[in-house]
C-alpha positions in Angstrom: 55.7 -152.6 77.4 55.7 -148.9 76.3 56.3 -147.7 80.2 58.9 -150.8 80.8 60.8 -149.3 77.3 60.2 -145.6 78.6 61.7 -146.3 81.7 64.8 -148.1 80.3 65.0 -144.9 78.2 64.8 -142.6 81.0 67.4 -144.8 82.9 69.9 -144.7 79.7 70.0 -141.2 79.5 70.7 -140.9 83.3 73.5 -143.3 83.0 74.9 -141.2 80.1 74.2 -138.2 81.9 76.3 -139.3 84.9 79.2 -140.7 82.7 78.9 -137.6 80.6 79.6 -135.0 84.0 81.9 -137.1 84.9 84.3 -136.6 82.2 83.7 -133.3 82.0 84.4 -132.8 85.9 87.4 -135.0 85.0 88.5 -132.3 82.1 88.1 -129.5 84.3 90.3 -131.6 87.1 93.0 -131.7 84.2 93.2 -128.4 82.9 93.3 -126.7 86.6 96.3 -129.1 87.2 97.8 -128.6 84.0 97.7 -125.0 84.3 99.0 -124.7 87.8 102.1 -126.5 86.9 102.3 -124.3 83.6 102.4 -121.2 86.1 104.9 -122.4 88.0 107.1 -123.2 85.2 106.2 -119.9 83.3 107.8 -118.1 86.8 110.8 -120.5 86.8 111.4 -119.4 83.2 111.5 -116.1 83.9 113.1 -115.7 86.6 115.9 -117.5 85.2 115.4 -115.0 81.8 115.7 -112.4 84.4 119.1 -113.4 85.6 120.4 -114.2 82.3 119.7 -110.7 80.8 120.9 -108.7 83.9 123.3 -106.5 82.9 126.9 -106.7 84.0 126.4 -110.2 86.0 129.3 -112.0 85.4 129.1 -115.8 84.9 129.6 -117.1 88.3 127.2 -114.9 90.1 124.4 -115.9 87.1 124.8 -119.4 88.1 124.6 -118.8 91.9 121.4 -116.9 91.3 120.2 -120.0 88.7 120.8 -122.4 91.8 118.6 -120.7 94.2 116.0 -120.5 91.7 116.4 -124.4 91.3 116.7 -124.7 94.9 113.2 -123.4 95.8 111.3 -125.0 92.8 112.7 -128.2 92.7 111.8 -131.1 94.4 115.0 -132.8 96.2 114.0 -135.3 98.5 111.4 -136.9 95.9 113.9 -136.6 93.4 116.2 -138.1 95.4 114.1 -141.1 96.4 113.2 -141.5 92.8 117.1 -141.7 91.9 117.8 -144.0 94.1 114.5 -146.3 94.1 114.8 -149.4 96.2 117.9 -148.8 96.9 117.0 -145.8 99.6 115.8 -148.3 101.5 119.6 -149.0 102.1 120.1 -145.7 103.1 119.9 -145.3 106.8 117.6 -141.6 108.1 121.1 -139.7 107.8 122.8 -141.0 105.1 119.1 -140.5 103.1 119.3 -136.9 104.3 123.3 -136.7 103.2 122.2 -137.6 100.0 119.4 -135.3 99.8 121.5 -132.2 100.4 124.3 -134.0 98.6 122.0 -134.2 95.4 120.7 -130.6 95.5 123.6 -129.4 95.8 125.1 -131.1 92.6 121.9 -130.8 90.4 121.1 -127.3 91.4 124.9 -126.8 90.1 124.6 -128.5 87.3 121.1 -126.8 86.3 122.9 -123.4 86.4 125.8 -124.6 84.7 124.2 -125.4 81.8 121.5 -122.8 81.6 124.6 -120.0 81.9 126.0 -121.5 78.6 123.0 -121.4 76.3 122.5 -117.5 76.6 119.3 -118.1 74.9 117.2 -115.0 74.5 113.7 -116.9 74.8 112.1 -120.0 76.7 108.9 -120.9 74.7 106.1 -123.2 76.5 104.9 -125.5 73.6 102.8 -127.4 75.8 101.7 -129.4 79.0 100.2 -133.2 79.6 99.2 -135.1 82.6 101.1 -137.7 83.2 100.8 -140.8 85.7 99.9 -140.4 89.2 98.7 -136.8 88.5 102.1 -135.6 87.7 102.1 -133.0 84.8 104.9 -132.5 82.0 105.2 -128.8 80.9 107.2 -129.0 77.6 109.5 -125.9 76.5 112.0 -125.4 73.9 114.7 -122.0 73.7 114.3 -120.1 71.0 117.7 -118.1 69.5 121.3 -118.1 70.8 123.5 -121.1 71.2 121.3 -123.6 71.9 118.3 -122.8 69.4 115.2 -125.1 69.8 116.8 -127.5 72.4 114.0 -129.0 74.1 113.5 -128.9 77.6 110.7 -130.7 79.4 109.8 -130.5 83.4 107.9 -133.1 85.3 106.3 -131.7 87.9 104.0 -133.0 91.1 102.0 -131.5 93.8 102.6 -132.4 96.8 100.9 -130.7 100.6 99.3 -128.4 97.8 102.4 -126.8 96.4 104.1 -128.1 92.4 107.4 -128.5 91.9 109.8 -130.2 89.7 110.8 -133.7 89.8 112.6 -134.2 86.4 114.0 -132.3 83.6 114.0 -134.2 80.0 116.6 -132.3 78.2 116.9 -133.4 74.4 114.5 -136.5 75.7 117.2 -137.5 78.4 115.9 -137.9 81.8 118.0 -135.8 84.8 116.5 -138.6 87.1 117.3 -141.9 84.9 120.3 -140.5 84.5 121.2 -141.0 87.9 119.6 -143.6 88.5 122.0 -145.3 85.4 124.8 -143.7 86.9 124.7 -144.5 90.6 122.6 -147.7 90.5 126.2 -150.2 90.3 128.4 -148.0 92.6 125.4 -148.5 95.4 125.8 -152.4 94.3 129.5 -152.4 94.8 130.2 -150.3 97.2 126.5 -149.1 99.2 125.3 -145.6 100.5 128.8 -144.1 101.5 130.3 -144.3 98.2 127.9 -143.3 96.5 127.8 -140.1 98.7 131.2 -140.1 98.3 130.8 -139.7 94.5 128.2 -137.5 94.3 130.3 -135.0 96.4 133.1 -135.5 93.8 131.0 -134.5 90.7 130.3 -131.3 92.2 133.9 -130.5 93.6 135.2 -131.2 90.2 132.1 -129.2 88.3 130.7 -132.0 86.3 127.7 -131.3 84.7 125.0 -134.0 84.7 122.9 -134.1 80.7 
């Protein structure tokens, strides 16, 4: 009895053992991904700092150089697919490609746009969390100017190794539900063409998507 109950010991404190690395491989697993994602939005943010205090950049050149930053760190085609959801299936290869660059093009507008008009002085990281299907959210607020302690949160995901954006929660509103909302019955009514055809619009006429 005393060997059966040593045994069962010894096998209870394997099994704890196990579940306890796990976990703890499972932490480490988190942290490194949270903290990539954190780099990469530390960089964004100062780039974009960068542009903003440059001296003598007047306003349209600011938001040209704010669009190429959102251009390489940003996510478009996933974006894009997640905007649309079952409905890019309806999308033939090069109307899903039109609406791709159509997309960029308007968000990485509307991203500088709005970034321009803060003039905040200070981005502050307040924290990061992993999120579904390994995705991490790196939460920011700005701190000073115009738009004092507006919060600004970016979804990112890794994908072939590299993280990017996917989504920007500003003030809790979603840039990618937001669409969705917003394009969801025009694709309904009127499919893939006029929905490209409204997209183009929006950025022709500078609207800026919250």
């Amino acid at each position: 009895m005393q060997e059966r109950a040593g045994m069962m010991l010894r096998t209870t404190r394997t099994g704890i053992g196990i579940v306890l690395l796990a976990a703890w491989m499972a932490a480490g697993a988190a942290s490194a991904d949270t903290t990539e994602a954190r780099v990469v939005v530390d960089q964004t943010l100062a780039d974009v700092l960068a542009v903003l205090n440059e001296p003598g950049l007047e306003s349209p050149a600011r938001v040209k150089k704010i669009e190429d930053i959102a251009r390489e760190r940003f996510d478009f085609e996933l974006m894009s697919r997640l905007v649309l959801r079952a409905g890019w299936k309806r999308f033939d290869a090069a109307q899903q490609q039109q609406f791709v660059e159509a997309f960029r093009d308007h968000l990485a507008a509307s991203y500088g746009s709005r970034i321009d008009r803060y003039e905040q002085q200070q981005v502050e990281v307040t924290g990061e969390q992993l999120e579904a299907r390994g995705d991490v959210t790196v939460k920011t607020r700005i701190v000073g100017g115009t738009a004092d302690n507006v919060a600004m949160d970016y979804r990112l995901r890794q994908r072939n190794g590299i993280w990017r954006v996917i989504d920007v929660k500003i003030e809790g509103v979603s840039l990618v539900s937001n669409f969705h909302s917003q394009f969801k019955e025009v694709l309904a009514e009127g499919g893939p063409e006029e929905v490209l055809r409204r997209l183009r619009e929006k950025t022709e006429k500078g609207e800026v998507t919250s």
